[in-house]
N, C-alpha and C positions, 0 to 999 in steps of 0.2 A: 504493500500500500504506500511508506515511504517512497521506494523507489517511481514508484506511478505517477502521486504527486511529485516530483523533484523533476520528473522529465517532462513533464505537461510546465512547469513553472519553466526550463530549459528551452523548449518551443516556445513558448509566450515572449520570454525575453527577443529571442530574433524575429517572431512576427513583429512585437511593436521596433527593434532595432530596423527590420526591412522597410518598415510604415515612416521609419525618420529618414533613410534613407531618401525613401523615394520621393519622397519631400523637395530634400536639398538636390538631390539630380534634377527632380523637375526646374529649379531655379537655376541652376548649372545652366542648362538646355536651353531655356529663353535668354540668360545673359549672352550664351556663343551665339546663338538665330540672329539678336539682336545687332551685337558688335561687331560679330562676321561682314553681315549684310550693311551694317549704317556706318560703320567708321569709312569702309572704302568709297560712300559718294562722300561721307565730311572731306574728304580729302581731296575727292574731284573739283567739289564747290569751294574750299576754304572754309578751314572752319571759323573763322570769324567773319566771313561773310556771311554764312550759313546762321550765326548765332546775331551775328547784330545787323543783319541789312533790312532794311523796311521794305523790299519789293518781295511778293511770292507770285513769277508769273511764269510760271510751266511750259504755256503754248508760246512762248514771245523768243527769237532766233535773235540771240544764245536767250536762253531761258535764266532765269533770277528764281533762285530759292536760298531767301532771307526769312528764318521764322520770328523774328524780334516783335512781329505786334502778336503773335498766338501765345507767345512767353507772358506778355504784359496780358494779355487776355485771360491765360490761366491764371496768372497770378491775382489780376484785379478780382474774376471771377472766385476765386477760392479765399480771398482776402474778407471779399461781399462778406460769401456763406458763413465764415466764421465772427464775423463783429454781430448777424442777426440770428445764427444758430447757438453758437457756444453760451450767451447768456442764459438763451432760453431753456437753453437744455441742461445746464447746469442747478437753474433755479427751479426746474423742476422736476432733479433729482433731490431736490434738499427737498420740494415738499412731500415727496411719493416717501422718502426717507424719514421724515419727520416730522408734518402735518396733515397726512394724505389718514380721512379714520379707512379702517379698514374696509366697510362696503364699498365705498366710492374708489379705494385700491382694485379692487377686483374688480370693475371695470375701464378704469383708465391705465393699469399696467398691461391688459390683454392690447389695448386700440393704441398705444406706441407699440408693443411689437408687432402690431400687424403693419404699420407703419413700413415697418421693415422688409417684410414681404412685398409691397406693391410694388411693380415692376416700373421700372424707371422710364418707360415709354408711358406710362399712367401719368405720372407726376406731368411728363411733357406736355400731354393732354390737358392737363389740367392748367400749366400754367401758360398755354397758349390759350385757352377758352375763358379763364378768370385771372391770373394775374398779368398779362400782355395789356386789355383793356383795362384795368382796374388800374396797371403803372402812366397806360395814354391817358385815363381821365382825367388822374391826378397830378402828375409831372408833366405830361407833355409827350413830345416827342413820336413816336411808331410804335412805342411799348417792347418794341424787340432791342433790349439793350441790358447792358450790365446789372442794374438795376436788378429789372425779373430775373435774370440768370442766379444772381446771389439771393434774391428774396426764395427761389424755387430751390435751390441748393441748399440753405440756411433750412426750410423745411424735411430736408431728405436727410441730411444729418445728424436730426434730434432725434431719431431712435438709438443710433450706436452712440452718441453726446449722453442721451439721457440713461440708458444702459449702465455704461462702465462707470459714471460718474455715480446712480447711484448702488450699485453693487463696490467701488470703493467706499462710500460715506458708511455705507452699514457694516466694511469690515474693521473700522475704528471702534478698537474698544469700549463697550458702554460707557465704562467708567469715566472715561474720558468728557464726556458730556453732564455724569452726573457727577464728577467732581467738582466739574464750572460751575455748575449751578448751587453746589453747597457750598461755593467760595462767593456766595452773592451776585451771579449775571444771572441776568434774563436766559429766557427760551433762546430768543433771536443770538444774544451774544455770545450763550456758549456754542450755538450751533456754528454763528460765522466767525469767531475768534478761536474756536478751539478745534471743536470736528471737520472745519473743514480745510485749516490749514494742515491738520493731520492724514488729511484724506487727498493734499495735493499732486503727491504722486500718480494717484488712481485717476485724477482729474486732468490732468495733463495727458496722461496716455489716451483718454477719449478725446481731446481736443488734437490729440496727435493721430489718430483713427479718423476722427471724422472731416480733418484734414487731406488724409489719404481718399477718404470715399469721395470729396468733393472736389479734388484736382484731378481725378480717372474719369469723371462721370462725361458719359457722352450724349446719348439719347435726348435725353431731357433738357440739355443746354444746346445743342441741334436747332431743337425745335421752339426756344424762345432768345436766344441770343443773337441772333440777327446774321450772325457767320461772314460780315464783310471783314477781309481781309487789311486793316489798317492798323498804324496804332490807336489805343483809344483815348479818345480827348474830353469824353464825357460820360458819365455814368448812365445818361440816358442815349449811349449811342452804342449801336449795335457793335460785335467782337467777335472774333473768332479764338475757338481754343485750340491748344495741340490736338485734344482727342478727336475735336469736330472734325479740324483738318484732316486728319488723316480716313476718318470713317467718310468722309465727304468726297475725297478722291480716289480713295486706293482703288477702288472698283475699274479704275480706268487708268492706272495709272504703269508704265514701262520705263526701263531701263532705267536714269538717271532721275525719273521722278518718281518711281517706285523707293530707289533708294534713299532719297531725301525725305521720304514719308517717315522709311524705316529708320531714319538716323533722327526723327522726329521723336519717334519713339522711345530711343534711347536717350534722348534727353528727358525725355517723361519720365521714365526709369530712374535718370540721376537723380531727378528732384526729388524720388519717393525714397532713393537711399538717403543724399542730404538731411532731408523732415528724421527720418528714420536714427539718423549717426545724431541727430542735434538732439532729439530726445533724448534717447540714449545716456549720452554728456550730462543733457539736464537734470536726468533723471536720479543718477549718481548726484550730481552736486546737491537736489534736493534731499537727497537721502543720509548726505554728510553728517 
């Protein structure tokens, strides 16, 4: 019977060892596809023409592939999502944590992870039918602009925002809160002077997740972001991201403009190791 259990516990160990495995080969895989194929047009193009030229025009002899307004694009778009998701989602991790009574828990924790299931051509739908007009009535503008991209981004966020932030808040030791509160603070200040700077590592990594989900998303910023190729010079004027660009051309896209897509990509890639390595850093020095 020993010996049975000890070898059943001997396969286990290499099944989850092959399960890590195939993990890190699968990342392996996409870094060569990627580097393989894009570093050798970065180098056909220059890569700083490639990274800082404001012209993207594929059909034009010799062709120009400068992605410098998809960069500010991603970046303005993903900058948006974060100043109108991160608050929201945090503040209402603290109350599902610590204000939320329990009935009304068990309906508004099921309807944020459903959140997370609705597929992101939904959300597009959505914010081309109510938040496109609803930004033209009230700013101005064509409604296909930065703007909507971050306000529809800012919403697709707050499930994985509101998730890890509060599953960190509730791994702070009780004590921790009911100590504040026999040293004389309030509800409010032992929660935001004590639990939740205790709880800032965990909150960090959801703003550093939902980071990552709103600089990959394509779909849904396609379809309210307006997709002109410039820099952008206003919050109400439309943009293009990496991701759009590439899903908007590749379909048609050969030889030195294929590869430009795919060395697009690999810049996307840098930016999610960059976010990735800074946390990281952060994270350690928070933990000091």
């Amino acid at each position: 019977m020993h010996m049975k259990a000890q070898m059943k516990e001997i396969i286990m160990k290499y099944v989850f060892l092959a399960a890590a495995m195939t993990t890190i080969i699968a990342v392996l895989l996409i870094c060569i596809f990627l580097f393989a194929n894009g570093v050798p047009a970065m180098k056909e193009i220059g890569l700083m023409d490639f990274l800082t030229s404001k012209q993207w025009s594929p059909a034009d002899v010799p062709p120009s592939f400068g992605i410098l307004p998809m960069i500010v694009g991603s970046i303005s778009v993903t900058m948006g999502a974060i100043l109108f998701g991160v608050p929201i989602g945090v503040l209402t991790a603290i109350f599902l944590a610590y204000y939320c009574p329990r009935g009304l828990y068990r309906y508004i924790k099921p309807a944020v992870e459903l959140l997370a299931g609705i597929p992101s051509v939904i959300y597009g739908f959505f914010g081309l039918v109510v938040l496109v007009p609803l930004v033209r009535d009230l700013f101005g503008g064509n409604g296909n602009s930065i703007l909507t991209a971050s306000f529809l981004l800012g919403i697709m966020i707050l499930p994985t925002v509101i998730g890890v932030s509060e599953s960190a808040l509730r791994a702070v030791p009780r004590q921790y809160y009911e100590g504040s509160v026999a040293l004389g603070a309030t509800h409010e200040r032992a929660i935001f002077n004590t639990v939740l700077p205790a709880a800032k590592s965990g909150v960090a990594a959801a703003v550093v997740l939902g980071v990552g989900r709103a600089i990959g998303e394509t779909m849904a910023v396609i379809m309210v972001a307006g997709n002109q190729v410039r820099m952008p010079v206003s919050i109400l004027k439309g943009v293009r991201t990496m991701t759009a660009n590439i899903v908007l051309e590749m379909g048609y896209a050969a030889e030195l403009h294929r590869g430009a897509l795919i060395a697009t990509g690999v810049v996307l890639f840098l930016f999610i190791l960059i976010i990735n390595l800074a946390f990281s850093i952060l994270k350690r020095k928070i933990n000091v």
